[in-house]
N, C-alpha and C positions, 0 to 999 in steps of 0.2 A: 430574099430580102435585099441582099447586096445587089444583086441584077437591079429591081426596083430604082433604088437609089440611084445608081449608076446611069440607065435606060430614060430614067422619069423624071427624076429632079435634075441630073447630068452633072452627080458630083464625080469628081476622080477614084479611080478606081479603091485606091488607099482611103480616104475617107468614109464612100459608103461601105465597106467592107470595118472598118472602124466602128461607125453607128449602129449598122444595122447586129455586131456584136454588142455592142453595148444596150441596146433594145431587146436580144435576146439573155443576155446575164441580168438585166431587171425582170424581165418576163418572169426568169425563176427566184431569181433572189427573193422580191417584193412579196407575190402567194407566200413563200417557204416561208417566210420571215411572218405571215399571220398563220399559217400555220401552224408556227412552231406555238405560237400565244395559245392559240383555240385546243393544241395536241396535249399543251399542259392543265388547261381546263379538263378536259376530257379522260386523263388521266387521274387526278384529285377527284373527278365522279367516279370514276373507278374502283377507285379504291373507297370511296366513301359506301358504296352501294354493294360492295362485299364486307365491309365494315358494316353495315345496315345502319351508316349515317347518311346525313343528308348532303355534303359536299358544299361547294359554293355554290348559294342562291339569295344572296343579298346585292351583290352589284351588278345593275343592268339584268334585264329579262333573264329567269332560270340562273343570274349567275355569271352568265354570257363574256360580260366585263373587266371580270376577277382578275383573269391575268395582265389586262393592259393596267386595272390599279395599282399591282404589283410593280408593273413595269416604270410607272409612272414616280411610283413613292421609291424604287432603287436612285432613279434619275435625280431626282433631287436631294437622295442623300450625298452625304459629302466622303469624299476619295478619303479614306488614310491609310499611310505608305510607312508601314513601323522603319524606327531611326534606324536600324541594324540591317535593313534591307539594302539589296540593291535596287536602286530606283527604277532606273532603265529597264533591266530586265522581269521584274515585278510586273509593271505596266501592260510591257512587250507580250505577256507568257498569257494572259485571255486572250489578245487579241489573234494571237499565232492558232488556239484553239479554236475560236469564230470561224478563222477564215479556212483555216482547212474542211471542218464542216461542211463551209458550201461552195467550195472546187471541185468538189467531186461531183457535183451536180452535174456537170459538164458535158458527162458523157452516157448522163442516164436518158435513153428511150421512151418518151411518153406514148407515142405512139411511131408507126410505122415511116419515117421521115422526121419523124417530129425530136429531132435532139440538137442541141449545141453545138457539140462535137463528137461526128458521127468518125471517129479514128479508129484506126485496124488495131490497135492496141490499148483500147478502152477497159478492158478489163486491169490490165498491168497500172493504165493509170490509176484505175482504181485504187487499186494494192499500194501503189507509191506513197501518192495523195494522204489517204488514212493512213497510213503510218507514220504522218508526219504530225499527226495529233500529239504521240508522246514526247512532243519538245515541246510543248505547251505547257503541259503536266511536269516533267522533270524542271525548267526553267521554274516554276512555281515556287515548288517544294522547295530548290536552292536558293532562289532569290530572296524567299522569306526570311530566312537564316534562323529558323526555328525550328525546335527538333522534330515537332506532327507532322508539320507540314511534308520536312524532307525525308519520314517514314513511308508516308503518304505515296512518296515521289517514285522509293524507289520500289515500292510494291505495285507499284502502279505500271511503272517501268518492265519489271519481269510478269506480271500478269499480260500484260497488251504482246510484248513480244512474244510468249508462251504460246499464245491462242492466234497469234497474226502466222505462226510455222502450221498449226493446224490448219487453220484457213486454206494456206494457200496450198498442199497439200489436194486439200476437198476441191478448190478452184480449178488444179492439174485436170480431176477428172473429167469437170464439164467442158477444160476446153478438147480436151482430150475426143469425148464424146462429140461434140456442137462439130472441133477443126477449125474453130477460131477467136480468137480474142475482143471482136467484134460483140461490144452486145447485141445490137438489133440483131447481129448475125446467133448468137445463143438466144435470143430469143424466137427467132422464127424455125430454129432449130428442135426447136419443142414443138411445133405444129403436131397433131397428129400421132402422139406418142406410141410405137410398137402394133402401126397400123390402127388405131382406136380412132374416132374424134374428137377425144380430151388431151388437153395441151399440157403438157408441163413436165418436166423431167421426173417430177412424184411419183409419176405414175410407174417409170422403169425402175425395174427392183434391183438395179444395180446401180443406181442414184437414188434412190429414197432414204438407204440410210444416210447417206453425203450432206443430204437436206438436213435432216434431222439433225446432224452434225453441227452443220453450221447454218441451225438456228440457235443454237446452244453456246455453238461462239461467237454467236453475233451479240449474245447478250454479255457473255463476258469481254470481248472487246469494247462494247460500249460501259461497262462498269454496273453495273442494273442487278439488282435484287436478285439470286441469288450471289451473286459474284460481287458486289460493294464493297470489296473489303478497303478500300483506297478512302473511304468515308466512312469504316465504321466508327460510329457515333460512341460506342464504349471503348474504343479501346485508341480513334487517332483524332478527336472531337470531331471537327470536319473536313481532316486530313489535307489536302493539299490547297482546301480553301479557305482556313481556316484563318488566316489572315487578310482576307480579301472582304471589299464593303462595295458598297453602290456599282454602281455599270461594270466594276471587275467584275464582281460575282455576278451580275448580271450575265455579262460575256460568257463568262463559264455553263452559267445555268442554261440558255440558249443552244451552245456549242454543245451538250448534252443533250440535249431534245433534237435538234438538227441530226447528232449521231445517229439516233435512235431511228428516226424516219429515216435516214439514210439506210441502215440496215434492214429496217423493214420492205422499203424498196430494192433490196439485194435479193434477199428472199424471195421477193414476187419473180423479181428480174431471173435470176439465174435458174428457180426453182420450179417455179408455182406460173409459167408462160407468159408473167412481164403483162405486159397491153394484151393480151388477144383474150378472148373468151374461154372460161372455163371447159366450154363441149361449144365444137362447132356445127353446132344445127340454130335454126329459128329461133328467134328472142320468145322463150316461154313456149315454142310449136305453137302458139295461137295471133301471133303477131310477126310472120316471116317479114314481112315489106320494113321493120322498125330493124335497122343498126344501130347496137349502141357503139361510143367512140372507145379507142381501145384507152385513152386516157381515163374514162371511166371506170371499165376494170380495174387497168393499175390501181389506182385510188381508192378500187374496194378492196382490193389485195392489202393493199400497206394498210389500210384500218385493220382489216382483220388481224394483222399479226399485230399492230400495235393493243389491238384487245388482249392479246396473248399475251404481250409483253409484261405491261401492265395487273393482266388475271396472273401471272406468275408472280410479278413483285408482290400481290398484295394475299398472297397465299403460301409462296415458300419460303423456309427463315434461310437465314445466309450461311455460307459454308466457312469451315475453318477455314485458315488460309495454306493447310498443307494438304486440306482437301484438292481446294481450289489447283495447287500446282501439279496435284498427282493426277489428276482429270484431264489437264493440257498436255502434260508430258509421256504417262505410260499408259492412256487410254486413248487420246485424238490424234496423236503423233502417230504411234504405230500403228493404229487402226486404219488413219487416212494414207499415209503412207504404201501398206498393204493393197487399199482399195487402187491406187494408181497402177499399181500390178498387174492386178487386177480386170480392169477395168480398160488397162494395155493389151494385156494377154484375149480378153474376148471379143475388141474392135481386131486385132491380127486374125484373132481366128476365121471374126463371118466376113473382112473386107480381104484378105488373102490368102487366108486357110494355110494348113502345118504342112 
């Protein structure tokens, strides 16, 4: 698109190079941003319909609408900023969560060519990027100068970095296995998994518990049913948002859902072959000449785990919170940890042998 620019209209190099990034961070931003609207729809059915209630279906067709009402009725509520706050960083602390959110975007692969920022250390930024969610969250808690809030903050604090060591841990292996920090490059690395036609590191039995792993800490990084304890309702009201009204909480609520598909697109991406198709043969064997786009896949990948996310929220009760740290610390820590050994020890053996 920068050539374009540059070739076609005959701006200077610096400017099309300018635009035509700024063309592509709305590309994503703008979908993600109804996304995020239609994802919390779709999640409140969810739950309604294992509830064996009916969900939203009063505003707009089926309901459809619900969440822009929502959005609608935050917006014109009015800001208030309790007197013992700090003003500044109050304000500051959604917005710092928003936008982390969707910087990560950046370097996610929709299909084959198809990224923002196609960088040799995309993964890393990954890892950077999200963890800079929990200065959103601690800024919160302190700013409000309330006691919930800043309980809120700092469990909020050791749960995110607890589960960010696991993470990255599970992460070592795939780059370990893939040889590179490239997603497109870990994604096309899943081609064809142990000589089969099916894509995706699941398939190898020395990455499938990894997955497993970290889908488990995908939800506890994101904060989500089982692992809420930063918002349980009995015992921290609404924990670190609980002085927050109109567009804050807004931001917050947003920057939550944004998490959420983001990790569901890690899952696809790292795990489950990202863009390409589940088995590489003919669309159905009865329709070889029909390709579908690998942004297509993606797209039914991240539904499906957000079904999961979701079928878990609205089916598992929540864990204590010394559950919650003993899970991060003396089960994914030394488990994944083990596994990079692991997983070291049998790329030495079949690429150089003992």
């Amino acid at each position: 698109m920068t050539s374009f620019f540059q070739n076609t209209v005959g701006l200077p190099y610096g400017w099309a190079w300018f635009i035509a990034t700024l063309i592509g961070i709305l590309v994503i931003a703008l979908p993600l941003m109804l996304a995020v609207a239609m994802i919390i729809y779709a999640d409140r059915k969810i739950w309604a319909a294992m509830a064996l209630r009916r969900g939203p279906n009063v505003v707009g067709p089926f309901g459809l609408l619900q969440s822009f009402a929502d959005g609608l009725k935050v917006f014109l509520q009015e800001t208030i900023v309790p007197a013992a706050a700090n003003r500044g960083l109050f304000i500051l602390a959604p917005i710092i969560t928003f936008t982390v959110a969707l910087i990560v975007w950046a370097v996610v692969p929709f299909q084959l060519g198809v990224v923002l920022a196609d960088i040799n250390v995309g993964l890393l930024y990954v890892l950077a990027a999200s963890s800079l969610g929990v200065y959103g969250i601690i800024l919160a808690g302190w700013s409000s100068n309330s006691k919930y809030p800043f309980f809120s903050a700092i469990r909020s604090a050791a749960q995110m970095v607890s589960y960010e060591v696991a993470i990255g841990f599970i992460l070592i292996s795939i780059v370990l296995w893939a040889g590179t920090f490239n997603l497109t490059g870990i994604v096309e690395a899943q081609r064809g998994v142990l000589g089969t036609p099916v894509n995706g590191f699941f398939l190898n039995p020395l990455l499938f518990p990894m997955a497993v792993m970290f889908f488990i800490s995908s939800m506890a990084e994101t904060q989500r049913t089982p692992f809420d304890l930063t918002e349980a309702e009995s015992e921290l009201v609404a924990g670190y948002q609980t002085e927050y009204s109109s567009m804050s909480f807004a931001l917050y609520w947003l920057g939550e859902y944004a998490n959420v598909i983001l990790m569901c697109t890690l899952n696809a991406v790292l795990f489950w072959g990202g863009y390409l198709p589940p088995i590489d043969m003919p669309f159905l064997f009865f329709f070889p000449n029909i390709v579908v786009p690998g942004i297509i896949w993606l797209f039914a990948k991240i539904l499906f785990f957000f079904f999961v996310f979701s079928w878990v929220k609205a089916t598992v009760p929540r864990y204590r919170y010394d559950q919650l740290m003993r899970l991060g610390w003396k089960v994914f820590l030394p488990v994944s940890l083990f596994w990079v050994f692991l997983v070291s020890g049998v790329l030495m053996w079949a690429r150089v042998g003992f």
